[in-house]
N, C-alpha and C positions, 0 to 999 in steps of 0.2 A: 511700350514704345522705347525704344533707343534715342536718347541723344547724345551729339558729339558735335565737340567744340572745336574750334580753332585759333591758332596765333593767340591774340592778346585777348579774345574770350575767354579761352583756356584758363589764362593768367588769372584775370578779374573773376571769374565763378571760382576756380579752385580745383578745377577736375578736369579731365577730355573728355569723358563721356560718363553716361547715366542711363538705367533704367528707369523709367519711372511709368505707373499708370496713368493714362488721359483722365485728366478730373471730368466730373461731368460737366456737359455744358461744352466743356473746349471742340470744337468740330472741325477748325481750319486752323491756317497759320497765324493770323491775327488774335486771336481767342492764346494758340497756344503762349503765344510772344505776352500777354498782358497774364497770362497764369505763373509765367514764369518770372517776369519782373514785379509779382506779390510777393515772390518768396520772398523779397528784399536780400540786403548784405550785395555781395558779390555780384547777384542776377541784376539786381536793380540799377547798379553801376556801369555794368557790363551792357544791358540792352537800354538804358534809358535814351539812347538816339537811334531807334528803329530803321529810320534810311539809308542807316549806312552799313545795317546787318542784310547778309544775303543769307537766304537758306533753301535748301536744298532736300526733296521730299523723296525716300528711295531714288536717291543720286540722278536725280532731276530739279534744275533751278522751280522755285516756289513762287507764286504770288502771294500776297497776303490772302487772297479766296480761296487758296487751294487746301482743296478736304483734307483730313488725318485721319487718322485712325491707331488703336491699340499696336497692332502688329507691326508702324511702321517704324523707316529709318532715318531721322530728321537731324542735319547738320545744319550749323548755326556759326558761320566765319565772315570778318569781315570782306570789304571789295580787295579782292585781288587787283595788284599790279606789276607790269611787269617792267621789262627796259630794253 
């Protein structure tokens, strides 16, 4: 699975993006979001207010139910605004 960060995630994790394998068990977006603020450091900082993270499952907005899988491409930025 590909992840890729944005804006000030980017900053707080340390990277724009990562491969990394679906641990088992993680099946949706909610599961991934709590696998990845275990890593702690950076992830823990960066997602520890989940409501205000939007993400995006092969560049379609996510619910927290929406399935994953190995193969896919999950972005993780916070609410856009604009002016």
């Amino acid at each position: 699975m590909k992840l890729l960060y944005f804006a000030w995630l980017k900053q707080k994790i340390g990277t724009d993006s990562e491969e990394v394998s679906l641990p088992d068990g993680v099946t949706d977006v909610t599961g991934l979001m709590t696998w990845l603020k275990g890593r702690g450091g950076g992830y823990a900082v960066a997602l520890q207010d989940e409501a205000i993270i939007r993400v995006a499952v092969n560049q379609t907005y996510a619910k927290p139910e929406t399935p994953i899988s190995d193969g896919d491409e999950v972005a993780l930025f916070p609410p856009v605004t604009g002016g």
